[in-house]
C-alpha positions in Angstrom: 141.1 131.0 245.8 144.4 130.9 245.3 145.4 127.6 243.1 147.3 124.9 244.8 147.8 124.6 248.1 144.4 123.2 249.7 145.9 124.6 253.6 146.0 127.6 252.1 143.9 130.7 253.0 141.6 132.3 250.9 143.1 135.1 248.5 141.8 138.4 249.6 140.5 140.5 246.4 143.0 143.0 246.2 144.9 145.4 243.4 146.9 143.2 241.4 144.0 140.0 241.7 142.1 138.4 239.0 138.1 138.2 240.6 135.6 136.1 238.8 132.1 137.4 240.1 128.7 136.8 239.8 126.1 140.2 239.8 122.8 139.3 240.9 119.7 141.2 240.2 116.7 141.8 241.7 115.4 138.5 240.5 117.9 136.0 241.4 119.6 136.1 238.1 123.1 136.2 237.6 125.5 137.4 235.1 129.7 136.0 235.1 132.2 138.4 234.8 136.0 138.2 235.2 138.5 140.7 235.2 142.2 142.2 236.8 142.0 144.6 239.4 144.5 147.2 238.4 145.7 150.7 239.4 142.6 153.4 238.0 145.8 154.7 235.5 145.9 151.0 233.9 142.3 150.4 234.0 140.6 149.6 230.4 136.9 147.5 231.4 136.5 146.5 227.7 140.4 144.6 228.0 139.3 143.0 231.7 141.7 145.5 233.6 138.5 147.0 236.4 140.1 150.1 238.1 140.2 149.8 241.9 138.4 153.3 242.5 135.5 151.8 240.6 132.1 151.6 242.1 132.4 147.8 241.9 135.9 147.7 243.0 135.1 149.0 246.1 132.4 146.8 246.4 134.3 144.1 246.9 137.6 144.7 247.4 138.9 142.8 250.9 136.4 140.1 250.1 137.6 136.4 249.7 135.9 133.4 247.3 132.5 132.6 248.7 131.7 136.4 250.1 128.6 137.9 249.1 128.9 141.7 249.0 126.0 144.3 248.5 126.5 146.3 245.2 123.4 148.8 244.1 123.9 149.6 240.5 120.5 149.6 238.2 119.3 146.2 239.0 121.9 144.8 240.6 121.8 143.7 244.4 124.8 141.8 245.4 128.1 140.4 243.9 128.9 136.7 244.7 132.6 136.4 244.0 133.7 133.1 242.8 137.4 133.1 242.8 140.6 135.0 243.3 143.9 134.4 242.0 147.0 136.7 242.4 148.4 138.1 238.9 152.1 138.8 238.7 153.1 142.6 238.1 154.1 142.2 234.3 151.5 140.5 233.0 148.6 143.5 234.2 150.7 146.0 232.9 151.6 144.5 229.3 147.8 145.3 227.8 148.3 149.3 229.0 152.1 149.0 227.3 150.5 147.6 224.3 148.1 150.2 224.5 150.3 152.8 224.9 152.6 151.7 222.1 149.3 151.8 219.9 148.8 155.3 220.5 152.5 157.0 220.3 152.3 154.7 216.7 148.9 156.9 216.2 150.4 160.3 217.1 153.3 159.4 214.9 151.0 158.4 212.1 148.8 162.0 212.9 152.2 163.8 212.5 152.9 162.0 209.3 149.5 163.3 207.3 150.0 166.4 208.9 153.1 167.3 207.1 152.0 165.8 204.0 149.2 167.8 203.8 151.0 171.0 205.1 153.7 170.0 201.6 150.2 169.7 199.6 149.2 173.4 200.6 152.5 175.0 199.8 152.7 172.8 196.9 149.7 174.5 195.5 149.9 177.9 197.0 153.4 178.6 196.4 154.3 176.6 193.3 156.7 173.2 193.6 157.0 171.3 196.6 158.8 167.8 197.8 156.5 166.1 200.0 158.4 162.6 199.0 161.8 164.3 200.3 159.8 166.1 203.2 158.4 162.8 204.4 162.2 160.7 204.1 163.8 164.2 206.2 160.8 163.8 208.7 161.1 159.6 208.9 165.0 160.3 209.4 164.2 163.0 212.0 161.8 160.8 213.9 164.8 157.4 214.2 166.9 159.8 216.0 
């Protein structure tokens, strides 16, 4: 529910919500998850961003705190969601930036070892080669 304001109404889960939930099995017993509901291009389960074209997503998306919704997956019978809480626009996105900032750093890193080891072939195929010099040209070459 949303914090605050007890007149309120319940917070409907919706993209751009953070859902605390309950699965419950066959035998009563429960496991506690939490995560954001994000847009499927943001979604990373491990980082608690749950796409909203997920099986579980759609489970129980339009449901409020209290709702028990039906959700077949292995063992699991039902969701029971505990609470819902709107998250602001910037903060859901900053884990995909950080992600994304992680993997252009990668690729840069990829292109890096691929020229050095590009300068170690011609270095040893065709005699002396900079690969020092060739790295400083390709850093300077990257800044611009």
């Amino acid at each position: 529910m949303v914090q605050g304001d007890p007149d309120a109404s319940p917070q409907v889960v919706d993209l751009n919500t953070h859902v605390e939930i309950e699965l419950v099995n066959q035998a009563g017993e429960s496991e506690h998850l939490a995560f954001d509901l994000v847009s499927d291009d943001r979604a990373d389960f491990y980082s608690g961003l749950l796409g909203v074209s997920t099986p579980l997503a759609q489970a129980i998306l339009g449901q409020t705190a209290g709702s028990l919704a039906p959700y077949h997956a292995a063992d699991i019978r039902q969701v029971r969601i505990l609470a819902v809480t709107a998250i602001s626009q910037a903060a859901s996105s900053e884990p995909a930036m950080r992600r994304q900032e992680a993997v252009q750093e990668a690729l840069k890193q990829v292109e890096r070892t691929n020229a050095m080891i590009f300068a170690s072939t011609v270095e040893g195929k065709w005699g002396e080669y900079d690969a020092d010099g060739m790295m400083e040209n390709w850093d300077d070459d990257q800044a611009r």
